[in-house]
C-alpha angles and dihedrals in degrees: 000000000000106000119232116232090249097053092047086051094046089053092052092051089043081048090061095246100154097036131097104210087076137053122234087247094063085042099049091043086051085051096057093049101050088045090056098041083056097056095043084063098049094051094038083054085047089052096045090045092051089054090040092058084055114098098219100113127219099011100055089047090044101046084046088043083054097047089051096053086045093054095059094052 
């Protein structure tokens, strides 16, 4: 996943860059994290559509469906 500007500047404001109440460390380090977060759920939503496309029934929906519940834990 290739990030839009305006993600990339959401994810700094929502990092606390521009406050005061917060270093640039802890900002930096909250970047990072959101950036990653971003990217697992890109690639988990890959995964569940992949089984999806197999035509093996319940398994496959029920092993994406899996990976989905998981992601939003």
């Amino acid at each position: 996943m290739k990030p839009t500007q305006e993600q990339v500047i959401a994810w700094a404001r929502e990092a606390g860059f521009g406050n005061e109440v917060w270093s640039y460390a802890d900002s930096f380090i909250r970047l990072s994290e959101l950036a990653y977060e971003a990217g697992r759920k890109d690639e988990n939503e890959a995964c569940a559509k992949h089984l999806e496309s197999k035509d093996d029934g319940v398994w496959a929906n029920t092993c994406a469906a899996g990976i989905r519940a998981r992601r939003e834990q």
